[in-house]
Backbone as CSV, one residue per row, in Angstrom:
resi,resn,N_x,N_y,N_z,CA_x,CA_y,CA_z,C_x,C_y,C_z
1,UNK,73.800,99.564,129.084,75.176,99.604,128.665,75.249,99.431,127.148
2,UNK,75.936,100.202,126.531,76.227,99.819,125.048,77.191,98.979,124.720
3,UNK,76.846,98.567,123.756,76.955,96.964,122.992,78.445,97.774,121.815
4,UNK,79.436,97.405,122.241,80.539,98.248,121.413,80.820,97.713,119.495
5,UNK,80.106,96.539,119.967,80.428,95.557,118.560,79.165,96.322,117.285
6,UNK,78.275,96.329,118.423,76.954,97.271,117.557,77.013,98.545,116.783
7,UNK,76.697,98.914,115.581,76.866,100.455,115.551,76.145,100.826,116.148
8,UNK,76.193,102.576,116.599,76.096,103.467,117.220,76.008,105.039,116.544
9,UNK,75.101,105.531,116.400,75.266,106.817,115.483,75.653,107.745,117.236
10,UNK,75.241,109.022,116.752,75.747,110.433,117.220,73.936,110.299,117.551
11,UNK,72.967,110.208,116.745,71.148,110.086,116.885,71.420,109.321,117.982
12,UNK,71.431,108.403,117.949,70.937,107.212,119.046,71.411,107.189,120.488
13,UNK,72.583,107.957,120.199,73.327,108.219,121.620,72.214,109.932,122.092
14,UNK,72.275,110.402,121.457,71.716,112.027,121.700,70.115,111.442,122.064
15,UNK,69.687,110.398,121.605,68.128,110.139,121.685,68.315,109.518,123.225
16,UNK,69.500,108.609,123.332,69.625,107.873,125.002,69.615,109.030,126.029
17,UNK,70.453,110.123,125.670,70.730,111.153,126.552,69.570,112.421,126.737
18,UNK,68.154,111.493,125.628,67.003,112.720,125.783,67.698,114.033,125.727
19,UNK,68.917,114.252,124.097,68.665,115.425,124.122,69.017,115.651,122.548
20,UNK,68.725,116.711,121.744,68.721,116.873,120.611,70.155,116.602,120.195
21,UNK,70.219,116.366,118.796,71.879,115.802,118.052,72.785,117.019,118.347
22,UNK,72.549,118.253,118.322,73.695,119.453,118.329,74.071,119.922,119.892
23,UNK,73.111,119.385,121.012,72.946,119.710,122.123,73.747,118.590,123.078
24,UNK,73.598,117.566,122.345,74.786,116.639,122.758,76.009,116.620,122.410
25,UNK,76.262,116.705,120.689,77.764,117.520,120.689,78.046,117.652,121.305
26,UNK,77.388,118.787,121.492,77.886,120.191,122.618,77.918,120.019,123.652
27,UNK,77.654,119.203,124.726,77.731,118.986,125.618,78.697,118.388,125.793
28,UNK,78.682,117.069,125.176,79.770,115.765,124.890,80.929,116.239,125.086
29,UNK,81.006,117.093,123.986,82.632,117.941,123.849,83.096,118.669,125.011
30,UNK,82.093,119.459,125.583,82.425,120.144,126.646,82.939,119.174,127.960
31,UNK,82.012,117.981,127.924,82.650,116.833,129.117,83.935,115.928,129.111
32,UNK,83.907,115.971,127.469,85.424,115.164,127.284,86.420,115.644,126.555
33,UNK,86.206,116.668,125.506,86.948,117.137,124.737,87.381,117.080,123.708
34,UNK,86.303,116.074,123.454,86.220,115.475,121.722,85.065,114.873,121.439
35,UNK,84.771,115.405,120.342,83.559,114.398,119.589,83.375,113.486,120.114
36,UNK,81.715,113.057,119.644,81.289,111.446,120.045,82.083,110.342,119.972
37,UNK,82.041,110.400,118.223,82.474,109.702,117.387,83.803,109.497,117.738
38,UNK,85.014,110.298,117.927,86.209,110.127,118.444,86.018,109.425,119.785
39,UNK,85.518,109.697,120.807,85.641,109.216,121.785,85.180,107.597,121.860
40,UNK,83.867,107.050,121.009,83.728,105.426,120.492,85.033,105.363,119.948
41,UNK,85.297,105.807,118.942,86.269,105.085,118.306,87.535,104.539,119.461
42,UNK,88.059,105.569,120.018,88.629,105.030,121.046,88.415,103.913,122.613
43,UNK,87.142,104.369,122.470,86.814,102.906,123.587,86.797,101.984,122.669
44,UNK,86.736,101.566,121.428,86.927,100.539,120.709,88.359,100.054,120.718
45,UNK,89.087,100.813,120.295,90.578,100.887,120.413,91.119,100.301,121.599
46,UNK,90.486,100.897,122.710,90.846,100.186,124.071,90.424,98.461,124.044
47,UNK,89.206,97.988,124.042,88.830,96.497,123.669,89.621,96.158,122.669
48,UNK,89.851,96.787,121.119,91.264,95.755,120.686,91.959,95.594,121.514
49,UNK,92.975,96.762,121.827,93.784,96.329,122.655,93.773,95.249,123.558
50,UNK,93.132,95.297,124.753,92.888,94.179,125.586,92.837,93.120,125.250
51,UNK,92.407,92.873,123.902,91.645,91.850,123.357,93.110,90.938,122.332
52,UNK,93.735,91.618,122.132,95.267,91.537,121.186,96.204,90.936,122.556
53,UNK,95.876,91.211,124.029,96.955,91.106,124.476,96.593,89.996,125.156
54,UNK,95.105,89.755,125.678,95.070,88.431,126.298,94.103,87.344,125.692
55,UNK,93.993,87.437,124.287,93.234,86.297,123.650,93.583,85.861,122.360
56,UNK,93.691,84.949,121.746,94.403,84.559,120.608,93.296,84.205,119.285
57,UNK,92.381,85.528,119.692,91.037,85.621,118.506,91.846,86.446,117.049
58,UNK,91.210,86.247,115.954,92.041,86.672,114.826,91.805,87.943,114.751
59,UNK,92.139,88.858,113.790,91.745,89.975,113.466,90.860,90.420,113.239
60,UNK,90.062,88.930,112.458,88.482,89.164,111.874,87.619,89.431,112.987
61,UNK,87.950,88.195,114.099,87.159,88.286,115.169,87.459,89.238,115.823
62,UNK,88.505,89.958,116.244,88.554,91.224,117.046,87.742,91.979,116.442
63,UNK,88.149,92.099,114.800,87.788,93.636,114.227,85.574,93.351,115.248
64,UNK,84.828,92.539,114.709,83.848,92.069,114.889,83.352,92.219,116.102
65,UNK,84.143,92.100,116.717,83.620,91.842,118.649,83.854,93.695,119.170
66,UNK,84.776,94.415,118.187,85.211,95.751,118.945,84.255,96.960,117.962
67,UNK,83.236,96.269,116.789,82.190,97.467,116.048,83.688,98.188,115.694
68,UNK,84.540,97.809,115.404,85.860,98.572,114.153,85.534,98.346,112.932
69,UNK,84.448,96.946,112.102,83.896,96.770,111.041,84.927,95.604,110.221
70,UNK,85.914,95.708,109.180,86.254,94.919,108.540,87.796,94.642,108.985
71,UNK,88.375,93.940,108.953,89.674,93.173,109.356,90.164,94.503,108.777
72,UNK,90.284,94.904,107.843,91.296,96.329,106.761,90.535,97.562,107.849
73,UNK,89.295,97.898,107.810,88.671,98.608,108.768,89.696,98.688,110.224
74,UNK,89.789,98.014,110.735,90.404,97.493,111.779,91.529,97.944,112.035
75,UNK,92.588,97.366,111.050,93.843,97.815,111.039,94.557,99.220,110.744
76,UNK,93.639,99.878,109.834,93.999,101.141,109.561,93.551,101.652,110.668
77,UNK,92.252,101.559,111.668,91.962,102.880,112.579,92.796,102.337,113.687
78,UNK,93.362,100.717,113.996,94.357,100.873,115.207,95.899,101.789,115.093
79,UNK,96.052,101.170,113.517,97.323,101.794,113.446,96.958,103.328,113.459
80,UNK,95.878,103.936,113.405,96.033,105.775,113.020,95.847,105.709,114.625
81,UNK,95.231,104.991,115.744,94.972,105.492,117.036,96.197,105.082,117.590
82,UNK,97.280,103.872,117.429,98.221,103.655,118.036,99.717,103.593,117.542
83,UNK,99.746,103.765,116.713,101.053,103.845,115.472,101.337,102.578,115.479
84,UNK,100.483,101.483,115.442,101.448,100.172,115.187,100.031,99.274,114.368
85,UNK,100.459,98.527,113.946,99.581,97.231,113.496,99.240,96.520,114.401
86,UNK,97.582,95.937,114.577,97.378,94.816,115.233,98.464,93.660,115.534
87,UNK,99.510,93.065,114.937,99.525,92.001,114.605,101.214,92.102,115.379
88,UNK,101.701,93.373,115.081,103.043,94.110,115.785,102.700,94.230,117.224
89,UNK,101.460,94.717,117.608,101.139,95.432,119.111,100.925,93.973,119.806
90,UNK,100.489,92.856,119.204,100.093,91.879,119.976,101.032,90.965,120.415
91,UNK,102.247,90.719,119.240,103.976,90.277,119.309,104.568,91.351,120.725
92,UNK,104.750,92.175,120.508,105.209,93.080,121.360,104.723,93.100,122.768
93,UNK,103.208,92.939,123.521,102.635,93.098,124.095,102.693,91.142,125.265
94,UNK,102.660,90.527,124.018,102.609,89.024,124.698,104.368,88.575,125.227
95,UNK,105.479,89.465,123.932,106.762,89.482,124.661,106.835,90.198,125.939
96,UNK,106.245,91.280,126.751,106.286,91.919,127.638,105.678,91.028,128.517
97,UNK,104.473,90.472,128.310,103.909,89.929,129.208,104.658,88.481,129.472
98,UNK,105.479,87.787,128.566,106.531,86.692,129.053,107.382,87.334,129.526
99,UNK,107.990,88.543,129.496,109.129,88.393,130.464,108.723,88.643,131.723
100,UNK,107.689,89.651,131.806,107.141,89.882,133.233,106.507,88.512,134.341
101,UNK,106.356,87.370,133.007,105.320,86.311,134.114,106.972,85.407,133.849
């Protein structure tokens, strides 16, 4: 299983999958419909998330635990994957979850 906090090239994944860097692309894309690289970035995106809604770790530590890289790192690729700020999505997300509990 990969370690999401770890980097990860486009090599290392194509070397796991025993198959050359352009042959995985290509494949990759054909199975999901986007780049490698897009598709990590977004399972990262998913662990912020989760991670914003049920734990009260900082930004630093999210950015750290989700391989997003620097707290600024962090915030710019949630806000370009989700249109909001860490810090907005987690206010928003913990109000939903009080009115629901």
């Amino acid at each position: 299983m990969w370690r999401l906090e770890q980097p990860l090239t486009v090599h290392q994944l194509a070397c796991h999958a025993a198959l050359s860097r352009r042959t995985f692309i290509r494949r990759f894309g054909e199975e999901t419909g986007m780049p490698p690289v897009r598709w990590l970035t977004l399972q990262r995106v998913l662990v912020t998330r989760r991670l914003l809604e049920t734990s009260d770790w900082s930004v630093e530590r999210i950015a750290a635990a989700s391989g997003l890289g620097t707290a600024d790192d962090f915030r710019i690729g949630f806000r370009r994957e989700t249109g909001s700020l860490p810090g907005d999505y987690r206010r928003r997300h913990r109000l939903a979850a009080d009115v629901r509990g």
